[in-house]
N, C-alpha and C positions, 0 to 999 in steps of 0.2 A: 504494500500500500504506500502511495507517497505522502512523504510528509505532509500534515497540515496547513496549511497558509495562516489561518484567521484562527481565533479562539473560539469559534464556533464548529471547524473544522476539527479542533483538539478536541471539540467535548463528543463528536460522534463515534471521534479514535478510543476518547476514557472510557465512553459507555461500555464500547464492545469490552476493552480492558478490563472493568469493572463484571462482565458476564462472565470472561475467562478466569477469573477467581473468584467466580459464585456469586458474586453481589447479583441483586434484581434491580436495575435501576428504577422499573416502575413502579416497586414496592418502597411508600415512600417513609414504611416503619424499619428499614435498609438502608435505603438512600434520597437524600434532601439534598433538593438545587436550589439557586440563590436562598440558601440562607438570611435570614435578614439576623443581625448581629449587632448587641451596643458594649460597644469599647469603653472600656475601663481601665486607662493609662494605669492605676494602681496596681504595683506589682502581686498577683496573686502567688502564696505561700507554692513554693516549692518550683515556681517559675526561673526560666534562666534567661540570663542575655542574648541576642541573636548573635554566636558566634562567629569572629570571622568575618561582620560587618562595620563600617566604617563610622565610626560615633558611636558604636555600643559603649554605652557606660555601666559600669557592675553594679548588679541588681536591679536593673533595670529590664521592662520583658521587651523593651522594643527600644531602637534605637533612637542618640538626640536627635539624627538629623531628620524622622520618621515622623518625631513626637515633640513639635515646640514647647519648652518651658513655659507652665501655664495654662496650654491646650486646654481646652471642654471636652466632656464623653464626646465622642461622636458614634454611628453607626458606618456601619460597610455590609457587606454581604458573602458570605462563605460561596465558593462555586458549587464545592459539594461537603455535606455531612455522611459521614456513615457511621451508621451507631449497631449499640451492642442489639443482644435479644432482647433488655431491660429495656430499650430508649435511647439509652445514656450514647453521649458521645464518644466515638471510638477514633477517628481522625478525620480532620479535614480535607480535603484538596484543592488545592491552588492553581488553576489551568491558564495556562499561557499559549500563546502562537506558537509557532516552530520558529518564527523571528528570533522571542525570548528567548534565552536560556533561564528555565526552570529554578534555577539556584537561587539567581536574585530576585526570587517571589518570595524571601523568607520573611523579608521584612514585614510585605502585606498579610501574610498567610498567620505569624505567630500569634498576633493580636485578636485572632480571630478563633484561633483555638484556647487562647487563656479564656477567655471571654465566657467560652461554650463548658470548659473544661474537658477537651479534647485530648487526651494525653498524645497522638500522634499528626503528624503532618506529608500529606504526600505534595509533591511539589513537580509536575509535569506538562509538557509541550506537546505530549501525543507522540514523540519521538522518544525523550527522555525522561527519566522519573527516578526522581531524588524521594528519601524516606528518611524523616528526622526524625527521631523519637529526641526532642529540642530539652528534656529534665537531664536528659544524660549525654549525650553526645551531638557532634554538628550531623547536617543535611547528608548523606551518601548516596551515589547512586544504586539504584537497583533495578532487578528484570523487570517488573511488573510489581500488581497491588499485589497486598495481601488480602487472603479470605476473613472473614468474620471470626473464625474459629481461629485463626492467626492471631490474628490482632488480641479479642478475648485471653486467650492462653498468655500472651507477651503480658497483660496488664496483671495476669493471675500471682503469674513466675515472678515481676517485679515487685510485688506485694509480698511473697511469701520467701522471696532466693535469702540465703543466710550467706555472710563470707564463706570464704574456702576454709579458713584459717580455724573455722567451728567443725572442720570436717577433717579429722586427723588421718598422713600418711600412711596406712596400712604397711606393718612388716613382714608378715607373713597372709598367706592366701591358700584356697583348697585347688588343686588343680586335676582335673578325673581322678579324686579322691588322694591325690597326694599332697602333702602338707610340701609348702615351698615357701622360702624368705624370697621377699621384694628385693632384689639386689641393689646397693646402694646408688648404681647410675640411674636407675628406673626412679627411685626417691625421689633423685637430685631433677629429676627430667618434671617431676610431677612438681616438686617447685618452682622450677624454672618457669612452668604453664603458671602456676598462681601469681607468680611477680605480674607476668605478663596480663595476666587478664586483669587483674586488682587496677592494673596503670592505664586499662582500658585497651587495648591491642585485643584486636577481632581475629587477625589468624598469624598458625604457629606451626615451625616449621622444624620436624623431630628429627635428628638423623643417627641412624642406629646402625651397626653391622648387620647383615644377615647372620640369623641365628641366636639373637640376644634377647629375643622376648617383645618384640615392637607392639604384638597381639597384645600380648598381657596386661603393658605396658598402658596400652589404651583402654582397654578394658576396666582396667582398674581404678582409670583416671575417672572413664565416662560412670563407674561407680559413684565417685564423689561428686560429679556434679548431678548428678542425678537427687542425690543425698539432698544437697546443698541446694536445691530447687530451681536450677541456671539452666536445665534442660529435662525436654518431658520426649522430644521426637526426635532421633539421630537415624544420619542416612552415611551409611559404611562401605564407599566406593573404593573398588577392587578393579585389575585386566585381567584376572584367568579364573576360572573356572576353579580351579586348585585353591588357590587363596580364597577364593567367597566359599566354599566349604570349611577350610582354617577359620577365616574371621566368626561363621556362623557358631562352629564348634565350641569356639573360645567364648563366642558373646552368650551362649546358653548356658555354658559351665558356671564361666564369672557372673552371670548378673540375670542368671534364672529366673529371680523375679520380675522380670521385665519382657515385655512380650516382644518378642524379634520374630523374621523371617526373612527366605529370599527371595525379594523380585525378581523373576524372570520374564525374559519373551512373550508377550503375550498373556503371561498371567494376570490372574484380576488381582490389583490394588489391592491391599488387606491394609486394614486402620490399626498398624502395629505400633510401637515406641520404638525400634530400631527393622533399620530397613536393609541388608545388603544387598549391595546391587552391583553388577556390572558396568566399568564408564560405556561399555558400547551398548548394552542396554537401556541406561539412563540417558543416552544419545535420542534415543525415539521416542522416551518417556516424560526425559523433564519437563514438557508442558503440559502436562499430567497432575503436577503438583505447583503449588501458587509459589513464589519468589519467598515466601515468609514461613514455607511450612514446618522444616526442619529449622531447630535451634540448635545443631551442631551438626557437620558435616566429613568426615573422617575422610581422607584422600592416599590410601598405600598406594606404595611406588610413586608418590604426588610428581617426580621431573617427568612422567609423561604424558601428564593430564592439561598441560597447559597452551597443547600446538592444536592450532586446527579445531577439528570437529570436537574432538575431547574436553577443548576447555567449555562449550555449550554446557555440558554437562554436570560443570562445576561449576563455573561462576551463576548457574541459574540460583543460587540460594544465597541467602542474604544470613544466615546462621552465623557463627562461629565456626571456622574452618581450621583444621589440623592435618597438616598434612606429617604423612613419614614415606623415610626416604633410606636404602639402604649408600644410596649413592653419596660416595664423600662430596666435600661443600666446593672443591676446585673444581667439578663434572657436571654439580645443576648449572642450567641456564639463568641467567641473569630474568628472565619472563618467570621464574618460580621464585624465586627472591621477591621480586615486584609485589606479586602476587600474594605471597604470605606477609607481603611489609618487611620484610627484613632486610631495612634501610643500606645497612653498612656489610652486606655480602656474606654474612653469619647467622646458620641457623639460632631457633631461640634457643636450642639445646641439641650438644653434641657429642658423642662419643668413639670416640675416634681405636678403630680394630687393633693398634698394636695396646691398648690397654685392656681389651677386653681378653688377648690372648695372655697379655702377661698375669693379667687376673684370675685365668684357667675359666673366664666365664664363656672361653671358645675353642677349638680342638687344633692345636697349629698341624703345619704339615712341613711334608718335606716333599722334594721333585726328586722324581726316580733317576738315576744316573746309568751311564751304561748302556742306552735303548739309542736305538738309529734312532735319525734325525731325516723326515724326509721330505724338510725344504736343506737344502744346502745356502752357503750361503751367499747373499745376491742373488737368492732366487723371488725374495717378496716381489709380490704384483703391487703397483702403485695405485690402482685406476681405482675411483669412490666406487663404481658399480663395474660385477663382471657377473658372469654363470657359472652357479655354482656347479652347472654338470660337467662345462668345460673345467672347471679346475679339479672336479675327480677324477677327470679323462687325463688331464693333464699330471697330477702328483701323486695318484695312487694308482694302483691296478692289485691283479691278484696275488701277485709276490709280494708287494711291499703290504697289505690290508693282511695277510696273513700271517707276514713277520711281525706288526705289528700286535696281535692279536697272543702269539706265542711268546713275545718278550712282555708283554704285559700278566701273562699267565702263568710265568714259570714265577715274576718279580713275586706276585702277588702271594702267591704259595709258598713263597721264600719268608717274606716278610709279615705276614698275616698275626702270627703271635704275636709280635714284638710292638707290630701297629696296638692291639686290644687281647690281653691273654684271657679273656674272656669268650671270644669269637669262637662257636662252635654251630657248625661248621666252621670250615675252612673252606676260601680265603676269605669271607667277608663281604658285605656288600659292597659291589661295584655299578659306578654308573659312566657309559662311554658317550661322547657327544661327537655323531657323525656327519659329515659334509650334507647330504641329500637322504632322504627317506630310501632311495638304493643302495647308498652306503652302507646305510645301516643296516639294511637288511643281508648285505653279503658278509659287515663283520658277524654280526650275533649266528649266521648259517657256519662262518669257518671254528667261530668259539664253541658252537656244538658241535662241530668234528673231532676239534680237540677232547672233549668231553662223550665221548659216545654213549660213556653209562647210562648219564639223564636221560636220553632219549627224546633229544632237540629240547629238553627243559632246564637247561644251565641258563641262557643266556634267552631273551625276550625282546623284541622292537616293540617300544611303546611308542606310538605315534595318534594322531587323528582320527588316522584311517582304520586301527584294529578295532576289531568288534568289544564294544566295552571296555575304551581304553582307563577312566577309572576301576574297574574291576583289576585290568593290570596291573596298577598302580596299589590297590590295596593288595595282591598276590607279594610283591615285589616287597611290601614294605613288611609285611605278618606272617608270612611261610617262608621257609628256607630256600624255597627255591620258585621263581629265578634266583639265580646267585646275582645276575649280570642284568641290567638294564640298559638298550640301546636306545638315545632317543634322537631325535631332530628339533630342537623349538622347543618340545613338551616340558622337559624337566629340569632346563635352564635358572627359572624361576620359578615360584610359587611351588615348589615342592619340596617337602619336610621327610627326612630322614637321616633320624640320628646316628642309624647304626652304619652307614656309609665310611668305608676305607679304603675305598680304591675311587679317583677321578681321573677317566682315558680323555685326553683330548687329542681327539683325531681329524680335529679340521683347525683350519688357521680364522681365530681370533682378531681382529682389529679395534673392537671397540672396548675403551678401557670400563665400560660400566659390566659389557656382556663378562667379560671376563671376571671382574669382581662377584657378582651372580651367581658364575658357575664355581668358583672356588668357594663359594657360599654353603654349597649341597654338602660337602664334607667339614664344613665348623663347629655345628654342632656337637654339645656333648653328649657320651652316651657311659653313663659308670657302670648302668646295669652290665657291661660286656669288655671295663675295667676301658675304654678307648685312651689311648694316651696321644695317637697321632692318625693324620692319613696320608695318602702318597697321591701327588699328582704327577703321572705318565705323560709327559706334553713332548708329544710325537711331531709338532710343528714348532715347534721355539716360541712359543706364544708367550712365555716366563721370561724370557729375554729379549724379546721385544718389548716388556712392558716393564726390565729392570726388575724383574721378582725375585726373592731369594727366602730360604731357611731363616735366612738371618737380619734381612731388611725387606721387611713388607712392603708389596705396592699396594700404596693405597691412594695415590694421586697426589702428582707433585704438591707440596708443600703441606703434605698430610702423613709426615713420614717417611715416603716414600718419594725414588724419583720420578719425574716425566719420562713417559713413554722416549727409550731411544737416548736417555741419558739427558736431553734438552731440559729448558723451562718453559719451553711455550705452551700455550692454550692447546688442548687436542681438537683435531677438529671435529666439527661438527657430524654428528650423522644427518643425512635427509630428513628433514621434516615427516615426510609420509613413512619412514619406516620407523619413527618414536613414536606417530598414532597406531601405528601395527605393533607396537611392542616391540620391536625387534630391530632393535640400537646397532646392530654388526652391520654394517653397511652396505653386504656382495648378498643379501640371503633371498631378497626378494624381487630386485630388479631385474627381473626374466621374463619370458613373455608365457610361459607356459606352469601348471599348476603339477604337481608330482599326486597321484591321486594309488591306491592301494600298500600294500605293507612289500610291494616290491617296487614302489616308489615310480609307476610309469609314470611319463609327461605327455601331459596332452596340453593342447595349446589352451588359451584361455578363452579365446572369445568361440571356440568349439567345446569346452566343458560347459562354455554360460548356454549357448545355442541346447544343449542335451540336457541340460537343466529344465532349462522353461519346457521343452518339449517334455519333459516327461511327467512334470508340474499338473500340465494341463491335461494330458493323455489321463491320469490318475484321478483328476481333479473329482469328476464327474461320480466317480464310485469307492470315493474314498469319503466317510465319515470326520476323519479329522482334519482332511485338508476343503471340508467344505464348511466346517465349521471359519477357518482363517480366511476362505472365502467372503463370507456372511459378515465380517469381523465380529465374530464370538470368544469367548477367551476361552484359551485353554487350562486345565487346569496339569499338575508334575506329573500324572500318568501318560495323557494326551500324547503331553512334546517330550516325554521321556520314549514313545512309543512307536515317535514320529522321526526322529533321531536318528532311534534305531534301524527303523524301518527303511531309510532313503541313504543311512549310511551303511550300502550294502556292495558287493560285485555289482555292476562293473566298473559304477562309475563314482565310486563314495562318495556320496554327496554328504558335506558335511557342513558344519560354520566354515572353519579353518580353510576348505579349500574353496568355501563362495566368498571369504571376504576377498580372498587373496584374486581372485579370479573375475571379480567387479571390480575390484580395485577399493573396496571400500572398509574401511577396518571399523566401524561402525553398526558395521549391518547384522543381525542376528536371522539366523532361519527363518521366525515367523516371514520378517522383514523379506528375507530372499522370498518364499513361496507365495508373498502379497504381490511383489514384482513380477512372480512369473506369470500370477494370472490378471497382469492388469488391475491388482486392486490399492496400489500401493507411487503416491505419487511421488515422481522422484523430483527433488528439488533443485531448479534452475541452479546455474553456478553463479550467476547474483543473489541470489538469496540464502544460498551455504556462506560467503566470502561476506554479505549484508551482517548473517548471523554471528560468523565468527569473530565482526569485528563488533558488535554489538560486545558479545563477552569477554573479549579483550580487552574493550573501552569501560566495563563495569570489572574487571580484575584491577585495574593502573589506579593510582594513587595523584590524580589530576585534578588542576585546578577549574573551576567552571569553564575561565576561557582557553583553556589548551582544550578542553573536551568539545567544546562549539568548535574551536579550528579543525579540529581531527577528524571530525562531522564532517567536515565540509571539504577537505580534500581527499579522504576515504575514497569519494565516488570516482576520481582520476584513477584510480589501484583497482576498484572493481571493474572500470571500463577497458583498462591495459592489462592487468593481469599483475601490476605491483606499481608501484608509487618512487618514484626517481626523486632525487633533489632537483635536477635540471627541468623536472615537470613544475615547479614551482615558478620557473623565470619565464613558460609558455602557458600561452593561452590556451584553459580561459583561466586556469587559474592567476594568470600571472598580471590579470583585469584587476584581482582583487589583490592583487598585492601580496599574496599569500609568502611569497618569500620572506618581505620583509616582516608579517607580521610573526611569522613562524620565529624568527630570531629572537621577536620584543619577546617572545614567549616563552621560549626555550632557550635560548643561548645559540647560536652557531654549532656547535659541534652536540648542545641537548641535542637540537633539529634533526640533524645526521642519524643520531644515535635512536629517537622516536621513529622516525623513519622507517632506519631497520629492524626496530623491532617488530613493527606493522609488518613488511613486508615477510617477517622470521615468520612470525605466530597467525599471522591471513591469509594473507594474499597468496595464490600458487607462484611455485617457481621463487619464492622467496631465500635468502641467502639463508 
C-alpha cells in the first residue's frame, strides 16, 4: 500500500492496523475518535516530562515551549482512544500525515493522555509507529499496535512486577531428576541481565561456548522473571529442529509450571506462556501475533537472525529481547551488536572457552597426529563459492576416503581408554563431517567393511533424506551402536552429545564460526564414562588454517586465540543468503542442483521444484491431508508428522531441507512449499520482501526521528536498483532533494558510508 498523503489517509491505514491487532474500530466501547479532551497543564502524580524535547523542564508533563507560563485549561481532541474491557483508558493515538514524522507528535499526544489517564501513547503516520509507555521510558519504534489483551497484561505486570533483587540467584537446580549447582559464570551472566534491565536496556546479548548450559542458563533466568512478575508470554526462537526439541525439553523440566509448546507449520496457535518456534516458521507467522504480545523474546544462535528475511521474524516484537550466541564477540556482525544495543562492540555478558576449559566446565581435546593430510600444501581453493561435488571429484576418491576411514579407526581403538576409561564399548562415540551426502554415504559403506561383524550397523548416515532421521539421532545417542555417525549439515549444530570422543573432519572448513560449532559436538562433559578428552582427526588442515592447537585455543582473534592464517584482520564475511540458511561455510550451497536420497544423487533444482509441484497436485485430489492445506485448515503433530513422512520417500525425498535449498528460500516450511504447489500460497513480490526487510531493520537501529524519515526516503533508490550506492545520492532524483548533503548533517561522512552498508548488508540483494 502506499504511503498516506493526508491524515485522513493515515487514519484509513490505522483503522485497518487497528483490525490486524483485534481492535473493532466500530465498536466505540474499543475505540473513540476525536476524543474531545480538557487539559490540565497540572502535573498529574506519576507523570513525566516529554523526553528528549526541546524546553522540557522537570516535572513538568508537557513542555515550556508547548505550554506558556500562565496558560488557561484549554481542550484538544485525542484522534483515537482505546480502552480497557472496564472503559478505562488504555492509550491514545496520535495520527499524522506521512509528511510528519510520528515522533514529534509527542508533544500534542502526552497532554492528552495525562488528561484521560491513559497510561500508553501510540504515535503514527500510517507508515511509522512509535509506542511510548511516557511513566517509564521515551517514544520507540515498533511493528504495529498492540491488542487489548497486550496493553491490559502491560498495565497488570507494571502494577504487580517486584525488583529482580527480591528474586534470589538460584545455586543449585533439578535437572531430569539430577540435582546440579548453577555454575558461577551462569550467576554472574544472571547478574549481569539485572544491572542491565534495572538501568533500563530492553535487549541482551549472552555469549557462551557451546556446551556450557546456554539452555539452562535461560531457563532459569526466564524463572525469575516470571517470579518477579516482568513477564507472563515468552517466545523461544530457535534454526533446527534439534534445538526446539532441546529448548522445549529444558523449558518443561525447568519451569513445569508454566504452560509451553511448539509452534509448528501450520499448526493452530495455542494460548500458551512460552512458545518455541522456529525463525523460519515464525517467518510466515509473525503477523499472527500483535507487535506487543510477547514480553520477552529469547533468540539462540541470535548472529543469524539478523540478515534478510530472519530479522522479520524478530524485530516483529517489541518485548524484551535476549539473545545467545555460541559465536565469540570478534565473529558477530556489527547489525547484532546494533540490535541488542551493545553500544561499545561487547556482549552484556561473556565467557570466553579457554576459561571454561581450564575450569573443567568443558572436555579439551587434542588433534590426532600421524594421519595423511589430503590437501597438500598450496592446494586451498580461494574462490567464496565452488561445488562441492567438484571438490570431492577433485580431493578425494576411493583410496584416499578409505585411508582415511582406517587411520581414523585403528587411532580411535588405540586411544579410546585413555580418551574416557569408562567407555564400554570400545572406541567410543564418533561423529564424521562429510563433503556431500555421497560422501558420506561411501565413508560410513567402507567403515562397515572395516567392521563386518555389525553387519552394516557400526557406522550410520544421518542426513534429511533417511527415513526418521530423529529416530537416528536418538539410536546414535542411547544404544551402543551406531558407534559412528556420518552426517552433512545435520549434526554441525544443534546436536547434544556428551558421550562423543572421536571428531572426523573430512571436508575442508572455511568458516571460523562452522568450525567452532563443530568442535563444539565433543566439549561436553561426560563423568558418567570418566571423559577426560577427545580427538579431533582433521584430514584437511582445517586446525591450521585456523591456528588451533592443544595448547592455544582458536577462539577468534583477540579472544585468545589467533586470526585465521596467523593475521589480525577481520574474517571475511560469508554471503548473506547462506547465514539465512544456516550454513556460514561459504562453498556448501552455491550449486545449482539439490543432493536428494542417503546416496546423495543430484538433481538439478529447478527439475526437483518442477516434480514437486507435479506430484503436489497429482496427490492433491485424494489425499486427506494435503486437502486439508488446501482449504487452509490446520494441521494438527500427527497430520505433518504423517505428511513428512509420507512425501519424504524414494525417489524423490521430498523434504524441508531439500525444498528450501531448491527455491532458494530458507524460510519456507513444507506446509509453505505444498501451498505453493497448489497455487494457494502467494509469493511475495521482491519489493515487498526488500519493503519488509527494511521495515525490520529500521525498527532493530537505535535512530534518531530524523535519520529514520531520511532512511524512508532513500530506501526506495535500493528497492528500485537492487542496493543503495553513495554516488546515488549526488543523482537524480534523489540528489533534487539534497539527500547527500542532508545525509552528512545527519550522520557524519563516513556515519553515511557506514549506514549505507549496513542497509545494503542486512536488505537489499546483492548487498556487501
Amino acid at each position: 500500500m502506499a504511503p498516506p498523503d493526508s491524515e485522513a489517509d493515515a487514519r484509513i491505514v490505522i483503522d485497518d492496523a487497528l483490525r490486524a491487532a483485534g481492535w473493532d474500530p466500530a465498536d466505540k466501547g474499543q475505540v473513540r475518535t476525536e476524543v474531545h479532551v480538557a487539559l490540565d497543564y497540572a502535573q498529574p502524580a506519576g507523570g513525566a516530562a516529554v523526553s528528549g524535547e526541546p524546553g522540557a523542564a522537570s516535572g513538568s508533563g508537557v513542555s515550556n515551549d508547548a505550554v506558556p507560563v500562565g496558560a488557561e485549561p484549554a481542550a484538544g481532541r485525542a484522534d483515537y482512544v482505546l480502552s480497557d474491557q472496564s472503559g478505562r483508558p488504555l492509550a491514545v493515538i496520535e495520527a499524522k500525515k506521512n509528511a510528519i514524522h510520528p515522533y514529534v507528535a509527542k508533544q500534542q499526544a502526552l497532554p492528552y493522555a495525562q488528561s484521560i489517564g491513559a497510561p500508553f501513547i501510540f504515535l503514527t503516520n500510517g507508515e511509522l509507529t512509535y509506542f511510548w509507555d511516557y511513566q517509564n521510558d521515551d517514544a520507540r519504534p515498533v511493528a504495529g499496535f498492540f491488542s487489548r489483551r497486550d496493553l491490559e497484561r502491560l498495565v497488570a505486570m507494571r502494577t504487580s512486577r517486584q525488583p529482580l533483587a527480591t528474586v534470589a540467584i538460584p545455586e543449585h537446580y533439578l535437572r531430569t531428576g539430577e540435582a546440579r549447582d548453577v555454575r558461577p559464570y551462569q550467576q554472574d551472566a544472571m547478574r549481569a541481565l539485572d544491572q542491565a534491565l534495572e538501568l533500563g536496556k530492553r535487549r541482551f546479548l549472552i555469549e557462551l561456548p557451546t556446551g556450557t548450559g546456554k539452555t539452562d542458563l535461560v531457563a532459569l533466568y526466564l524463572k525469575r522473571l516470571f517470579e518477579a512478575g516482568w513477564a507472563e508470554r515468552v517466545l523461544f526462537l530457535v534454526d533446527r529442529d534439534q534445538l526446539a526439541k532441546q529448548a522445549l525439553e529444558a523449558i518443561q523440566d525447568l519451569l513445569g509450571e508454566y504452560s509451553s509448546y511448539w509452534l509448528k507449520a501450520g499448526k493452530v496457535r495455542q494460548e500458551q506462556q512460552i512458545t518455541v518456534a522456529l525463525l523460519q516458521t515464525m517467518i510466515g507467522r509473525a503477523e499472527d501475533y500483535t507487535a506487543g504480545y510477547f514480553d520477552i523474546v529469547i533468540a539462540d544462535e541470535c548472529h543469524r537472525s539478523i540478515y534478510g528475511a530472519w530479522q522479520t521474524a524478530l524485530t516483529r516484537f517489541e518485548g524484551l529481547h535476549i539473545g545467545l550466541t555460541a559465536t565469540p564477540a570478534n565473529y558477530i556482525e556489527r547489525n547484532t551488536y546494533d540490535f541488542y544495543q551493545c553500544e561499545d562492540g561487547k556482549p552484556d555478558f561473556a565467557y570466553p572457552i579457554q576459561d571454561a576449559l581450564e575450569a573443567g566446565f568443558l572436555t579439551p581435546y587434542k588433534f590426532a597426529t600421524g594421519i595423511t593430510e589430503i590437501l597438500a600444501e598450496g592446494a586451498d581453493q580461494d574462490e567464496e563459492h565452488y561445488d562441492p561435488a567438484q571438490f570431492e571429484r577433485q580431493w578425494t576418491n576411493e583410496q584416499s576416503n578409505r585411508l582415511m576411514v582406517e587411520e581414523f579407526d585403528r587411532l580411535a581403538w588405540e586411544s579410546y581408554e585413555e580418551l574416557a576409561p569408562g567407555q564400554d564399548p570400545g572406541p567410543g562415540k564418533a561423529v564424521i563431517f562429510a563433503i556431500s551426502k555421497h560422501h558420506a554415504a561411501r565413508l560410513a559403506q567402507y567403515l562397515n567393511e572395516v567392521h563386518p561383524e555389525h553387519k552394516g550397523h557400526y557406522a550410520e548416515v544421518i542426513t534429511s533424506d533417511i527415513p526418521d532421521a530423529d529416530a537416528a539421532i536418538r539410536r546414535f545417542k542411547k544404544e551402543p551402536y551406531p558407534m559412528v555417525a556420518v552426517s552433512v549439515g545435520m549434526l554441525d549444530t544443534g546436536f547434544d552429545c556428551r558421550e562423543v570422543l572421536h571428531l572426523v573432519l573430512c571436508r575442508r572448513i572455511r568458516s571460523p564460526i562452522l568450525y567452532q560449532q563443530m568442535r563444539g559436538r565433543g566439549t561436553r562433559t561426560a563423568p558418567h564414562i570418566q571423559k577426560k578428552k577427545f580427538v579431533i582427526y582433521d584430514f584437511f588442515r582445517n586446525h591450521q588454517h585456523f591456528n588451533d592447537s592443544d595448547t592455544d585455543v582458536f577462539a577468534g582473534a583477540g579472544a585468545g586465540g589467533r586470526a585465521p592464517g596467523g593475521g589480525e584482520s577481520t574474517p571475511p564475511k560469508p554471503p548473506r543468503e547462506l547465514i539465512e540458511l544456516g550454513l556460514e561455510d561459504e562453498w556448501l550451497e552455491a550449486v545449482s542442483y539439490v543432493e536428494v536420497g542417503p546416496e546423495g544423487e543430484r538433481v538439478d533444482k529447478r527439475e526437483y521444484v518442477t516434480h514437486w509441484e507435479e506430484t503436489i497436485r497429482t496427490q492433491a485430489e485424494d489425499d486427506d491431508i494435503l486437502r486439508k492445506v488446501r482449504e487452509d485448515e490446520p494441521l494438527d503433530d500427527a497430520e505433518e508428522e504423517a505428511l513428512a513422512r509420507r512425501l519424504n520417500q524414494p525417489a524423490h525425498y521430498f523434504n524441508e531441507e531439500n525444498l528450501r535449498r531448491a527455491y532458494r528460500d530458507p524460510g519456507g516450511t513444507l506446509v509453505d512449499f505444498v501451498r505453493a504447489a497448489l497455487g494457494r500460497l502467494r509469493i511475495k513480490t521482491r519489493e515487498e520482501k526488500l519493503d519488509e526487510s527494511f521495515r525490520a531493520w529500521l525498527v532493530s537501529r537505535s535512530l534518531t526521528p530524523g535519520q529514520a524519515e531520511y532512511l524512508s526516503l532513500v530506501k526506495n533508490r535500493g528497492i528500485a536498483t537492487g542496493r543503495l550506492r553513495v554516488e546515488d545520492l549526488f543523482e537524480p532524483p534523489l540528489s533534487i532533494l539534497d539527500a547527500a548533503g542532508k545525509g552528512v548533517e545527519l550522520f557524519g561522512e563516513e556515519g553515511l558510508r557506514g549506514v549505507i552498508s549496513d542497509l545494503n548488508e542486512a536488505v537489499f540483494e546483492g548487498g556487501a
